[in-house]
Each structure stands twice: as C-alpha cells, then as structure tokens.
C-alpha positions as CSV (number, residue, x, y, z in Angstrom):
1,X,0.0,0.0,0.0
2,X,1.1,3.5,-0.7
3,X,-0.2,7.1,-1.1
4,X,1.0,10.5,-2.7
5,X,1.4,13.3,-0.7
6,X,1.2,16.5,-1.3
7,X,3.2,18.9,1.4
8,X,5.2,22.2,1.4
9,X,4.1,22.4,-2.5
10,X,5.8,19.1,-3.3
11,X,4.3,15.5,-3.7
12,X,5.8,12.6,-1.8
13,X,5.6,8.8,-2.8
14,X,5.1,7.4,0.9
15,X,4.6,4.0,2.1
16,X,4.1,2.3,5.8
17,X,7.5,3.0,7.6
18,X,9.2,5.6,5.2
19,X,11.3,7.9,6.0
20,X,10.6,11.4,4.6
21,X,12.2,14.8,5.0
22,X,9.9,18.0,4.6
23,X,10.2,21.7,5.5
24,X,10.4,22.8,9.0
25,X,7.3,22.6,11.1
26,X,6.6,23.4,14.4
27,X,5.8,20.3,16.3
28,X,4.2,19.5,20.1
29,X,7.0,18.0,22.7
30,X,4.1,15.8,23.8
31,X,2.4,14.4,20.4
32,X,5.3,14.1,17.6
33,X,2.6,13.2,15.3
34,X,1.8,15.1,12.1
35,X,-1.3,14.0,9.9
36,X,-1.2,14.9,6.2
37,X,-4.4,15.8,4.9
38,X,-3.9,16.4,1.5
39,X,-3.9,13.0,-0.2
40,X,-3.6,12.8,-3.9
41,X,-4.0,9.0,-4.8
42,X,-4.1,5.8,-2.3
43,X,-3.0,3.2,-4.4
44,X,-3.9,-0.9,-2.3
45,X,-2.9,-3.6,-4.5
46,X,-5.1,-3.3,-7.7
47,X,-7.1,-1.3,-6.1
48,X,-6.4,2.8,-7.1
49,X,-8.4,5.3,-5.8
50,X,-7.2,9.0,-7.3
51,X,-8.7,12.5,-6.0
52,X,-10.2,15.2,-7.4
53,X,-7.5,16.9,-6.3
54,X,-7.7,15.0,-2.7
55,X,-9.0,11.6,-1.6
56,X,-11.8,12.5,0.4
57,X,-11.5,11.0,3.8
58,X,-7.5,9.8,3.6
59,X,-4.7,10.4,5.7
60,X,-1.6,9.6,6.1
61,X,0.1,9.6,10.1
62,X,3.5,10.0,10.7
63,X,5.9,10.6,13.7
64,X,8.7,13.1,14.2
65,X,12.2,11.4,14.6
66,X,14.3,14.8,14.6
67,X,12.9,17.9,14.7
68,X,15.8,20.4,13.1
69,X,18.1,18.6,10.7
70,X,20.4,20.5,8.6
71,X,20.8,19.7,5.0
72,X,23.3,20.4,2.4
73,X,25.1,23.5,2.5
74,X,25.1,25.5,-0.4
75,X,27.1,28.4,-1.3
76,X,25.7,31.6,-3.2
77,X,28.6,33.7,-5.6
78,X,28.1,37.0,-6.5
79,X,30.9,38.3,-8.9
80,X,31.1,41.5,-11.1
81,X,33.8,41.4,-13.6
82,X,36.6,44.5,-13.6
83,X,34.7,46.2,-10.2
84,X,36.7,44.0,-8.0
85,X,33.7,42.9,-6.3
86,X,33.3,38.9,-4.9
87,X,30.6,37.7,-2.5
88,X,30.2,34.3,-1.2
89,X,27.3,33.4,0.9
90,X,26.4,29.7,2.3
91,X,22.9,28.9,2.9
92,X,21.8,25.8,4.8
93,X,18.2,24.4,4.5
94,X,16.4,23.3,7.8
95,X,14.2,20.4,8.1
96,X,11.8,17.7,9.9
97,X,12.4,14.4,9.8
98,X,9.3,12.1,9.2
99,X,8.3,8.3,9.5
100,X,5.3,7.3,8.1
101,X,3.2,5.0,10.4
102,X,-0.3,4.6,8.9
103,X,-2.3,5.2,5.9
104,X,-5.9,5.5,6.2
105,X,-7.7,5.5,3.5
C-alpha cells in the first residue's frame, strides 16, 4: 500500500514505515505526530483510488524522529567582472524528519 502526498508544494511517494524529510514545522514535545491531509492518490494492490484533487476522507500519520536537521550547504557567488567585487554566501536548509506509520484510507 502507498499514497501521494502533497506537502510544502511538493508530492511525496510514501509507504508504511518511510522515511521522509519535509520543511520545517513546528511540532508539540508531547504528540510528535503530524497528519497529512492532503492525499492525492491511495493506491492498495489493484485497487487505485485517485482524487479530485484530494482523496476525500485519507490520511496519512507519521511521527517526528528529529525535529531540526540540517541539509546540504550551499554556497551563493556574487561576482562583477573588472569592479573588484566577490561575494560568497552559504545557505543551509532546515528540516523535519518524518516516519510514516499509517495510511488511512
């Protein structure tokens, strides 16, 4: 069984137990669950079911296994020819690491 996602304007191929990095989210210190609401096909077996844009009534649960974990760092270069000018900026993207524990469909 697995389900497309749709999260942070990106879509996510996500079955039981995956393990999924999106944007960084605020999350409860109690729960560490985030539900994802906006299913765009649940696919069981032969059985497909495709939304119009969502599946009406799916879900998929997962839990948070790190809150804040950095990705790659990339650098930005600014450069203007004969003005003697350089600039070199890194930037490194944040984000929340998710396993996928149940798809309701």
């Amino acid at each position: 069984m697995y389900a497309i996602i749709e999260d942070g304007g990106r879509q996510f191929k996500v079955s039981e137990g995956d393990l999924l990095r999106i944007d960084l989210i605020d999350v409860d210190d109690e729960t560490k669950t985030i539900e994802f609401d906006r299913v765009l096909l649940v696919a069981d077996g032969d059985k497909i079911t495709v939304g119009t844009p969502v599946v009406d009534g799916a879900k998929v649960v997962g839990e948070v296994t790190k809150d804040r974990v950095g990705g790659k760092k990339v650098y930005i270069l600014k450069f203007k020819r004969r003005k003697r000018e350089r600039r070199r900026k890194g930037h490194r993207q944040k984000y929340t690491e998710v396993r996928v524990t149940k798809i309701v469909a």
